[in-house]
LONU-744526 format. One record per residue (C-alpha): residue number from 1; x, y, z; residue in one letter. Coordinates in nm, 4 decimals. Layout:
BEGIN
<pt><finu>NUM</finu><c1>X</c1><c2>Y</c2><c3>Z</c3><drenlum>A</drenlum></pt>
...
end
This chain:
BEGIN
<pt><finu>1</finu><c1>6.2660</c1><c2>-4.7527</c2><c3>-1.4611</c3><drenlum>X</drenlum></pt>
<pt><finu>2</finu><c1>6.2212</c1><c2>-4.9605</c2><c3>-1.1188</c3><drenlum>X</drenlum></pt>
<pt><finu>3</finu><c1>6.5329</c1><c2>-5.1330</c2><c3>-1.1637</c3><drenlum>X</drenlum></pt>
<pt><finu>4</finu><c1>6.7234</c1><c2>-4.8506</c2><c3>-1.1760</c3><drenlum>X</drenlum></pt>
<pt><finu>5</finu><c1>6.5480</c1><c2>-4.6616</c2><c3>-0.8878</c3><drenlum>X</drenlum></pt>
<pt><finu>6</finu><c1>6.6703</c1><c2>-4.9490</c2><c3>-0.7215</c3><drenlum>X</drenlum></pt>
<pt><finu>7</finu><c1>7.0242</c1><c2>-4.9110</c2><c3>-0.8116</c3><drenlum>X</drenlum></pt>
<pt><finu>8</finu><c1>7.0377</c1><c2>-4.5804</c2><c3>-0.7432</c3><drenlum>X</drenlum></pt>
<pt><finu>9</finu><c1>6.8723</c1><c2>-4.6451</c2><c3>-0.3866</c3><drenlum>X</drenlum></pt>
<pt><finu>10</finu><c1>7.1523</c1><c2>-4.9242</c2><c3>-0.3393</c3><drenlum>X</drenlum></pt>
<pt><finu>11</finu><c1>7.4359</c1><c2>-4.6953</c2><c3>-0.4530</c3><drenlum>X</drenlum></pt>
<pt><finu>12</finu><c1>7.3222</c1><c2>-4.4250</c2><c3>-0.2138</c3><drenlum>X</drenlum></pt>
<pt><finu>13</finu><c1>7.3115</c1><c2>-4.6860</c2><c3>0.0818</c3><drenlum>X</drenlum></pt>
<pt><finu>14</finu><c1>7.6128</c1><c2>-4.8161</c2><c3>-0.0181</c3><drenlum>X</drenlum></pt>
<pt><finu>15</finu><c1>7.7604</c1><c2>-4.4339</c2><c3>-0.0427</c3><drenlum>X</drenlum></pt>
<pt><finu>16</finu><c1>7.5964</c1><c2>-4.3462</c2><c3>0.2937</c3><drenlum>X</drenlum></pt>
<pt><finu>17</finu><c1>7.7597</c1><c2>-4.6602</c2><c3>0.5210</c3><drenlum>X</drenlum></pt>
<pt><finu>18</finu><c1>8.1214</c1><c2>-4.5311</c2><c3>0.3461</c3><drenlum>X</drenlum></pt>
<pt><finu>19</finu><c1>8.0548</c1><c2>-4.1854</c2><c3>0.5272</c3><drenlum>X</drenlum></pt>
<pt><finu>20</finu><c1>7.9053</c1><c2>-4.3816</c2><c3>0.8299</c3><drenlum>X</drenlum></pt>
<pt><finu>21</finu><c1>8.2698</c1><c2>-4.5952</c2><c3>0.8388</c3><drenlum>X</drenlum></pt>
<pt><finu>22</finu><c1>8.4445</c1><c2>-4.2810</c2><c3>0.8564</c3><drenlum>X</drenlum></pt>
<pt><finu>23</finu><c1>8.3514</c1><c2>-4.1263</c2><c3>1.0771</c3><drenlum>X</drenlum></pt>
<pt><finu>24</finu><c1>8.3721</c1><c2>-4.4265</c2><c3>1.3210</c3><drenlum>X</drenlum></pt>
<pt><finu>25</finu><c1>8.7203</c1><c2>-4.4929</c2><c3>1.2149</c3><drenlum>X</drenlum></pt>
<pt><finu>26</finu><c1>8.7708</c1><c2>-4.0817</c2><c3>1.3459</c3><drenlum>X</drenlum></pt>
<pt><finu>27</finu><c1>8.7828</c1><c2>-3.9413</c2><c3>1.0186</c3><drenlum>X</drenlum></pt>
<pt><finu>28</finu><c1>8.6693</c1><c2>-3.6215</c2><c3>0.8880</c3><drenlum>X</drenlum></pt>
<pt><finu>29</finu><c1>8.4271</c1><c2>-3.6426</c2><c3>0.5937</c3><drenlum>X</drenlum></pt>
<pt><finu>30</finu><c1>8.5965</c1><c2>-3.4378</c2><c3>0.3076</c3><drenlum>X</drenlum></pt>
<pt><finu>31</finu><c1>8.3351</c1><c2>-3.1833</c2><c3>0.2043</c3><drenlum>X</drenlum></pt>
<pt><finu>32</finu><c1>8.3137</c1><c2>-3.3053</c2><c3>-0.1209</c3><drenlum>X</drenlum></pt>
<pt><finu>33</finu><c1>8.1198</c1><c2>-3.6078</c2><c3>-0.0098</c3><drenlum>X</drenlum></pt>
<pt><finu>34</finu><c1>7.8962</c1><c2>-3.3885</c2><c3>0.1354</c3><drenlum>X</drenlum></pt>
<pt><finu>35</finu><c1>7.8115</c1><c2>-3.2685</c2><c3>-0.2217</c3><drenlum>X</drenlum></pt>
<pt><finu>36</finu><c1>7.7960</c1><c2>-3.6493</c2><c3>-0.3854</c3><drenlum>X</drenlum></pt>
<pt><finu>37</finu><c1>7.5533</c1><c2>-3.7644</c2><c3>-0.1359</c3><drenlum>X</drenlum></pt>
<pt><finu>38</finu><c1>7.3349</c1><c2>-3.4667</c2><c3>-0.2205</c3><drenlum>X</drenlum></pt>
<pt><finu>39</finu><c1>7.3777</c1><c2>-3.5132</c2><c3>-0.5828</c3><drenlum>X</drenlum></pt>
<pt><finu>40</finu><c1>7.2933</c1><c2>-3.8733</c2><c3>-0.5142</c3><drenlum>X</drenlum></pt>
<pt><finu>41</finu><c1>6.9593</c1><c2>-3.8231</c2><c3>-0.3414</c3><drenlum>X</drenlum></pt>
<pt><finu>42</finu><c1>6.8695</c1><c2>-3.5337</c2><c3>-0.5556</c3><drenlum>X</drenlum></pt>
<pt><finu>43</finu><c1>6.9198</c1><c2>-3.8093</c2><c3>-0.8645</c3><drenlum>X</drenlum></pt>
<pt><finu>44</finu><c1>6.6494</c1><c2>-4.0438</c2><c3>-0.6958</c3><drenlum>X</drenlum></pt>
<pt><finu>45</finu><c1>6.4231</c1><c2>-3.7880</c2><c3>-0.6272</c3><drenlum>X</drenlum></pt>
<pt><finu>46</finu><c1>6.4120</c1><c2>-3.6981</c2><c3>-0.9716</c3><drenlum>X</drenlum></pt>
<pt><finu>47</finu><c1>6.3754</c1><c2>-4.0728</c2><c3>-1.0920</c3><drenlum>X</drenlum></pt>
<pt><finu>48</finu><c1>6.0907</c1><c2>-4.1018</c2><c3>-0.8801</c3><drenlum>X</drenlum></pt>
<pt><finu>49</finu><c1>5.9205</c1><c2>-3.7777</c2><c3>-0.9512</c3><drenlum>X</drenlum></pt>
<pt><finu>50</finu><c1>5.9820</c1><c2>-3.8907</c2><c3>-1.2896</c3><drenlum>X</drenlum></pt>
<pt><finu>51</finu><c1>5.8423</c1><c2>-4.2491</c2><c3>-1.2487</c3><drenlum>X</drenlum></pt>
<pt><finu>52</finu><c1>5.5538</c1><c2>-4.1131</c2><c3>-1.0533</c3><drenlum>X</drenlum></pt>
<pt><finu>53</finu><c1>5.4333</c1><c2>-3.8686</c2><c3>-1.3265</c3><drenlum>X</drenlum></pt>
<pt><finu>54</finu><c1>5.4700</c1><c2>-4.1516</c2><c3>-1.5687</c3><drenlum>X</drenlum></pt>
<pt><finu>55</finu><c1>5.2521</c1><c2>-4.3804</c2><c3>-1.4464</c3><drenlum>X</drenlum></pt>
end
C-alpha cells in the first residue's frame, strides 16, 4: 500500500508541474484539469485514510 501512495503522490506532482508549464508558456488551463487534479488528490487522501486506519 506504500508503494502505491507513492505513485500516486508522483503522478500528482508530475500532473501538477504540467499545469505549472502552462501556464508559464501563457496558456489557459482547460477546466477539465481542474477536475483531474482534484480527483487526483482526493485518490491519495483516500489511500492514506485508508492506510492509516489499517495500521
Amino acid at each position: 500500500m506504500f508503494y502505491f501512495l507513492i505513485v500516486i503522490a508522483v503522478l500528482l506532482l508530475g500532473y501538477a508541474a504540467v499545469l505549472v508549464s502552462f501556464v508559464r508558456r501563457g496558456k489557459k488551463i482547460p477546466p477539465v484539469a481542474y477536475l483531474a487534479l482534484a480527483g487526483l488528490n482526493g485518490l491519495l487522501l483516500a489511500a492514506v485514510l485508508a492506510w492509516a486506519v489499517s495500521r
